[in-house]
C-alpha positions in Angstrom: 0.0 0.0 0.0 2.8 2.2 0.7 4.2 2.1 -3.1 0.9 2.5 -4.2 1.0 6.0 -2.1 4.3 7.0 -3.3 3.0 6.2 -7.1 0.1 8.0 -6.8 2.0 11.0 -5.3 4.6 11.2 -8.1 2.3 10.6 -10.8 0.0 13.7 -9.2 3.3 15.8 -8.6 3.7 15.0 -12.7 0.5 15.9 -13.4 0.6 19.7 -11.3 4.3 20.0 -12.7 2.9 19.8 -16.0 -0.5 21.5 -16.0 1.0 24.2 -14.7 3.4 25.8 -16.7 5.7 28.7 -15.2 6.1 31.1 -17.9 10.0 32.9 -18.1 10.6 36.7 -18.0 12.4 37.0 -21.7 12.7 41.0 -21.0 11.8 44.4 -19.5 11.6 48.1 -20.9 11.0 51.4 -18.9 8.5 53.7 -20.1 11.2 56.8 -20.2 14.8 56.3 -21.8 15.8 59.9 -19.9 14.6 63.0 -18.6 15.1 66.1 -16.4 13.5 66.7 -13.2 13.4 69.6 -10.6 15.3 69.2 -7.1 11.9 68.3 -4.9 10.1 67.1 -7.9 9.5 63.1 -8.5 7.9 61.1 -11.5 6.8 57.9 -12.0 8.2 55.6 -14.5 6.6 52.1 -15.6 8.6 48.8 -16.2 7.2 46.6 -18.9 8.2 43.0 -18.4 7.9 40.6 -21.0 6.0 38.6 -21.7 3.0 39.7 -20.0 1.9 36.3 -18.9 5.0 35.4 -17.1 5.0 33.5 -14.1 6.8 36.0 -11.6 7.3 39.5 -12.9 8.7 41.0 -10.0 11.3 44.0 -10.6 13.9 45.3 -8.1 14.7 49.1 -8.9 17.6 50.7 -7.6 19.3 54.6 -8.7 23.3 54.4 -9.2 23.3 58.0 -7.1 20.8 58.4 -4.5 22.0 61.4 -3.7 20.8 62.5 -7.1 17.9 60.5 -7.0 16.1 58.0 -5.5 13.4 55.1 -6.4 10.8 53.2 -5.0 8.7 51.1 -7.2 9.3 53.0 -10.1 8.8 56.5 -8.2 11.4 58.9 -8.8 12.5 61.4 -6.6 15.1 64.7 -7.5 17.5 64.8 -4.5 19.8 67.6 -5.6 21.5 68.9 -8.7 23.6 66.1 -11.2 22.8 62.8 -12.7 21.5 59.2 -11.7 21.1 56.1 -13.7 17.9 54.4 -12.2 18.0 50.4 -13.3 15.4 48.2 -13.2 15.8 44.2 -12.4 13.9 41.2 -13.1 14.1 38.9 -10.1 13.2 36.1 -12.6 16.1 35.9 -15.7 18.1 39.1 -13.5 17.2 41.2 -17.3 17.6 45.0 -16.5 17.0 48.5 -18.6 18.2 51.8 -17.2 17.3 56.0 -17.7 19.1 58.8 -16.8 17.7 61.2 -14.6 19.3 64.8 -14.8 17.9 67.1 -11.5 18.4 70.5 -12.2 17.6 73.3 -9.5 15.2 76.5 -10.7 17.1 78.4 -7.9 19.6 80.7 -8.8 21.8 81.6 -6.4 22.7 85.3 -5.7 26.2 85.9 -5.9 26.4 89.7 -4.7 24.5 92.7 -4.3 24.9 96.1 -5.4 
C-alpha cells in the first residue's frame, strides 16, 4: 500500500508539474529612456516585463546616485542637482534597462549685491 501512495504522489506531482506551466521573463523596458526633473520634484516611471503572462514578474529598482535621485517602485525622486542612472531588475532571468535622470535646481543663487 505504501508504493501505491508514493506512485500516486509522483504521478499527481507529474500531473501539477505539468498542468501548470511557469512562464519565463524573456525582457523588460522602462517607459522613459531619460529626462530632467526639478530638485523636490518626482515622476513615475513604468517597467514593462515581458512577456506579460510570465509567471513572476517582479522587478527590483535601484538609482546608481541616490543622492541625485532615488526610487521606489518606479517613483522617482530629484535629491539635488547632477545625474542618476535608475536600473530596473527582473528577479526572474536578473534582465535590467536603465534611464538617466538629470535634477536640475530653478534656484539661482545670488552671488552679490549692489
Amino acid at each position: 500500500m505504501r508504493k501505491f501512495g508514493f506512485v500516486l504522489c509522483a504521478i499527481l506531482g507529474l500531473f501539477w508539474s505539468c498542468s501548470e506551466k511557469d512562464v519565463a521573463v524573456t525582457g523588460v523596458s522602462l517607459s522613459l529612456e531619460g529626462f530632467e526633473l526639478e530638485v523636490g520634484r518626482d515622476t513615475l516611471i513604468k517597467a514593462q516585463v515581458t512577456p506579460a503572462s510570465a509567471t513572476d514578474p517582479s522587478v527590483i529598482w535601484y538609482s546608481d546616485n541616490p543622492k541625485v535621485a532615488t526610487v521606489e517602485d518606479g517613483l522617482v525622486s530629484a535629491i539635488s542637482c547632477g545625474k542618476a542612472r535608475i536600473t530596473v531588475e527582473t528577479v526572474d532571468g536578473e534582465y535590467t534597462a536603465f534611464c538617466i535622470v538629470t535634477v536640475f535646481s530653478s534656484y539661482v543663487p545670488v552671488d552679490s549685491i549692489r
